[in-house]
N, C-alpha and C positions, 0 to 999 in steps of 0.2 A: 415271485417278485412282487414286491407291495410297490404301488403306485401312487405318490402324494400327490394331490390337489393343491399346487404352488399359494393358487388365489384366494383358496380357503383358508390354508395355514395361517396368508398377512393377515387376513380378517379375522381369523380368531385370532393372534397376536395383537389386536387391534383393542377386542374384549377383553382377552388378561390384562392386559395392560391398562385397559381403564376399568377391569373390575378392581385393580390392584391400586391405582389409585383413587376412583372415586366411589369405591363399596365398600372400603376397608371403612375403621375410625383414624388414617393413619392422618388424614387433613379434613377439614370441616368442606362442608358443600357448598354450591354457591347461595348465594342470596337469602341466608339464616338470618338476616333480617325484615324479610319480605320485598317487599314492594317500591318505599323510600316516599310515598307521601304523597305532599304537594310536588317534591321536587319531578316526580313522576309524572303528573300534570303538566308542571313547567315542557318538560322534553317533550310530549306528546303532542302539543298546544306547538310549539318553535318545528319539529319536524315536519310536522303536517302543513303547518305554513308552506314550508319549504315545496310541496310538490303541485300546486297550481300552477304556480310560474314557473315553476323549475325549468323547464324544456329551454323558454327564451331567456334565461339568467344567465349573467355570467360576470355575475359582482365579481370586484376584484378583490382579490388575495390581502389581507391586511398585512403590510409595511413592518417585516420586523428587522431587527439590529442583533445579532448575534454578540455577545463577547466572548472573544474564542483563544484558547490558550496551544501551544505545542505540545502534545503529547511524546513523539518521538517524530524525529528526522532520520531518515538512509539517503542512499544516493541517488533513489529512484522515485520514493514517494515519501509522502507528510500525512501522519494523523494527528489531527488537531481535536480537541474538542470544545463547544460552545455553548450556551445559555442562554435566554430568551425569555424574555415573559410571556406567556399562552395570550394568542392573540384573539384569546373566546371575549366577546359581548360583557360588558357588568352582569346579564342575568346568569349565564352561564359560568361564570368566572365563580359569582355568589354558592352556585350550586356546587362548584367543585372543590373539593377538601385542600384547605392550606399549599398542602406538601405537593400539590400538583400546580400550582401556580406557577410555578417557572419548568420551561421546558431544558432536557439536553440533548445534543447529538454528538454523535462522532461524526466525523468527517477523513475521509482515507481519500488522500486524491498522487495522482503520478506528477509526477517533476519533469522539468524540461519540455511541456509541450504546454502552449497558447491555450487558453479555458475554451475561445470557442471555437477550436480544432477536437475538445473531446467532451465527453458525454458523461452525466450523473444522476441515479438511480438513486431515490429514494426508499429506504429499507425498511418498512413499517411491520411491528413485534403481532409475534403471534402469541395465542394465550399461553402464558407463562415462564415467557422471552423476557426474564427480566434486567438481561445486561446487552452489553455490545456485542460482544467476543462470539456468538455463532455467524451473526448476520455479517460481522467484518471477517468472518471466515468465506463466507457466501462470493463476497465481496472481492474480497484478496486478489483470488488471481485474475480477474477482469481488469487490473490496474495494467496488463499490459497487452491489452484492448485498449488502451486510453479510457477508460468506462472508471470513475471515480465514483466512489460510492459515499453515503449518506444516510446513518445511523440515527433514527428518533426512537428515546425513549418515552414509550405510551405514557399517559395520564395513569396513573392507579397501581405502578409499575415501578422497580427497583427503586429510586433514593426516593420516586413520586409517590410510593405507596402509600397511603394511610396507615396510622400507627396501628390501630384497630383490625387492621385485613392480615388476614394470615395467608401468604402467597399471590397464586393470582384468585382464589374465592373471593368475587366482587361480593359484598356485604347486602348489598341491594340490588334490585330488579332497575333503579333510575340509574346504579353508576355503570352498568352495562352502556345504556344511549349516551351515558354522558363522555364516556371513556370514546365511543365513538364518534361523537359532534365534534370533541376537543381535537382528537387525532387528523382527522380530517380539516378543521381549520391548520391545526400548526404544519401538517405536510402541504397546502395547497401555497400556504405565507414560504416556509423553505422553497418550494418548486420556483417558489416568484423572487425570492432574492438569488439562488441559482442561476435566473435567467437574468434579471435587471441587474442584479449586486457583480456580481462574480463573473457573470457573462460566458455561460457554457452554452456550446451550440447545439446541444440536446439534451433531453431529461425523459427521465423517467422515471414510474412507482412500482414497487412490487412488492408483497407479503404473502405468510405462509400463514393458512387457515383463517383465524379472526385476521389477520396483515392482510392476507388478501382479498377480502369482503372490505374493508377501509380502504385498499388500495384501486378496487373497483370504481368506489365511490370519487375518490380524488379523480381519477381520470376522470371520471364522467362530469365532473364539477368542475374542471378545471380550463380556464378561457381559453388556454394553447393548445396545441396539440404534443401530450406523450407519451411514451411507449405504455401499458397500464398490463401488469405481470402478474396476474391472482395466481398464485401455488397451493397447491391443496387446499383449495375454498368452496364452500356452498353461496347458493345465491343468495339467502338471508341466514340470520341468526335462529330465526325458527326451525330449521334442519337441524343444528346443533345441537338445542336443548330440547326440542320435541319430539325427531326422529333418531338422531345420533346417538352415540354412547354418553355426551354429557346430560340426558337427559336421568341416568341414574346419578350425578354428580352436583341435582340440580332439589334445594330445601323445599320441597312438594307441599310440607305439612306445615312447614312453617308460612308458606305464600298463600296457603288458606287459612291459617289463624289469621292474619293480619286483614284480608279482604273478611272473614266473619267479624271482625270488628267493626267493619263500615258499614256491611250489608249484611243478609241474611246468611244461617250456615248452607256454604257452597261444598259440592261434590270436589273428588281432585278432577275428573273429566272438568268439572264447568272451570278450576283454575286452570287446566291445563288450555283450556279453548282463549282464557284472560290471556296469559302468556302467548300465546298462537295471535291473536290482535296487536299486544303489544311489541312483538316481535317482528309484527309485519313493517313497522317500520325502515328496516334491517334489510328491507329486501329490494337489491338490485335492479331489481327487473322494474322498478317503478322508477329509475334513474334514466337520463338523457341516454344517449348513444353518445360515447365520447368524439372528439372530433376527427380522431383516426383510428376507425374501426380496426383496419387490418393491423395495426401497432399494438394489438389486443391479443396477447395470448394466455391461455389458461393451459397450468400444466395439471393436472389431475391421474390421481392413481385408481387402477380397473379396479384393485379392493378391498376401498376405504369405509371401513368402519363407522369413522365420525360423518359421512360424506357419501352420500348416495347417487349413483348416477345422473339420475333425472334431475338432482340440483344444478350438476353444472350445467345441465344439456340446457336448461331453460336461460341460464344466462346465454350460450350461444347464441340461441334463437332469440333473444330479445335484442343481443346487439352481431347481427348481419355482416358480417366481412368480418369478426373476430375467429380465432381459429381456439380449437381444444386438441390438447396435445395428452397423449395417455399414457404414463408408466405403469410397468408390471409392481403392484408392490398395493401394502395397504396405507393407513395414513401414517402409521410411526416408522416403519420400514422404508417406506419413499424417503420423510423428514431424515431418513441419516441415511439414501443409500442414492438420492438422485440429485444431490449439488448438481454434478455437471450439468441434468437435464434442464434445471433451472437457470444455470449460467447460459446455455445454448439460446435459450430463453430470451433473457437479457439481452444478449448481444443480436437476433433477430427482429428481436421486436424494437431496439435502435434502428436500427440498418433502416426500417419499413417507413420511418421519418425523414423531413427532407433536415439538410443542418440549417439553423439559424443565417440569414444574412448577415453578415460583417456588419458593425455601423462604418460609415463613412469618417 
């Protein structure tokens, strides 16, 4: 009788699957253009800002105005979709490519029941999520939970892409940070017209792998208290590309032609350690403690390929009262085989909120 090792098997399914996409020539790698410059600067210079204060911050959400169309109508629910202009700063705005300049969402909400008697979950894309259709899959049947959901399409991403990007292969090492600055303002502005505009009595964020390292952040950034659902995520971008499988998926030779252009010829060790700084940005564990730790669940798989244990563990133990939650499975086998454990999700890490007060 042969005996298979369940958790080996998703792990090596984990390798084939990203030797098969990111070792082939069948798509280009990330960041075959290096590094991105000054713009690189720019982001390094605005994030770093960001974590002096951070702790006591809790700027508010910039003011956006959706124009929102009907997609379809039933008897039970409405998906609408809407548009935005990205509510990033001029510096930022300047830094991001045209076609990213206006945001979209979908929007799936239930019929017949008062906004804030139910609750809406912010669906933030994981790498290479470049339409609606999985995450309003996600979404779907939580509509009768009262749990309406709320679809952003990322900066760099389906109609956003850059004409020049093939896929989701970010071009540069700056539109990695910038894709994630941008995300994280336009989901923190939704969260705030959700709550002022529309008036739901609770909200919430969650994302799968890069969705959920953004969806950390929103929580932890964000001045209310939300449910905050990281799904198969590490606690920085540095696990991805330096421990994980995308680190074979990632222009090694070409991120040191471009630094041997500024400075002297570097080792790929000495790039890889540039990458490992500049990726610490990326990394959670430097972020507040959101305002309702235990509304904090992390769903993680025992083994995941792109995602190593001791990543999420350290998110736990940075924010105290959040819980980690463990599927049998690796990172692509969970991604199609544990919806439900992620709706369970959802709808606990609501419940762990108090509801909005009525206004008078």
């Amino acid at each position: 009788m042969v005996t298979v090792n369940l958790g080996m098997l998703h792990y090596v399914l984990d390798h084939v699957y990203g030797a098969f996409m990111h070792r082939t020539k069948i798509s280009p790698q990330f960041f075959s253009r290096g590094w991105g410059g000054t713009k690189l600067e720019l982001l390094e210079r605005m994030i770093k800002q960001l974590f002096p204060e951070v702790a006591g911050q809790n700027w508010p959400p910039t003011v956006i105005q959706p124009n929102w169309k009907t997609v379809w109508e039933s008897q039970t629910a409405t998906l609408r979709e809407g548009v935005f202009r990205t509510p990033c700063d001029e510096q930022l705005l300047s830094a991001l490519p045209p076609e990213s300049h206006s945001a979209r969402v979908a929007f799936l909400v239930p019929k017949s029941v008062p906004p804030q008697k139910m609750a809406c979950v912010v669906h933030l894309a994981g790498t290479g999520d470049h339409t609606f259709e999985r995450r309003l899959r996600l979404g779907g049947p939580l509509l009768k939970e009262n749990i309406a959901t709320m679809v952003l399409e990322s900066p760099f991403y389906g109609q956003r892409r850059p004409v020049m990007q093939h896929g989701a292969k970010l071009l540069c090492v700056s539109d990695l940070l910038l894709l994630g600055k941008a995300t994280i303002e336009e989901a923190r502005s939704l969260l705030h017209w959700l709550d002022s505009e529309a008036g739901f009595g609770k909200m919430g964020v969650c994302g799968l792998s890069m969705g959920g390292v953004h969806a950390a952040m929103v929580g932890s950034l964000h001045p209310t208290p939300v449910a905050t659902l990281p799904f198969l995520s590490p606690h920085s971008a540095v696990v991805a590309f330096c421990e994980g499988i995308l680190k074979h998926a990632t222009a090694w030779e070409a991120l040191r032609k471009d630094l041997a252009v500024q400075k002297a010829a570097m080792t790929l060790e000495e790039v890889r350690e540039r990458m490992r700084n500049v990726l610490s940005l990326t990394d959670v564990t430097r972020f507040p403690i959101p305002k309702s730790p235990n509304a904090v669940i992390f769903v993680s798989a025992t083994d995941d390929g792109y995602i190593p244990k001791h990543s999420v563990l350290e998110l736990q133990k940075a924010w105290p009262g959040s819980e980690v939650r463990w599927v049998t499975g690796g990172h692509v086998s969970s991604f199609l085989l544990h919806n439900g454990e992620f709706r369970r999700a959802i709808v606990d890490g609501l419940d762990r909120l108090q509801w909005k007060e009525a206004p008078l």
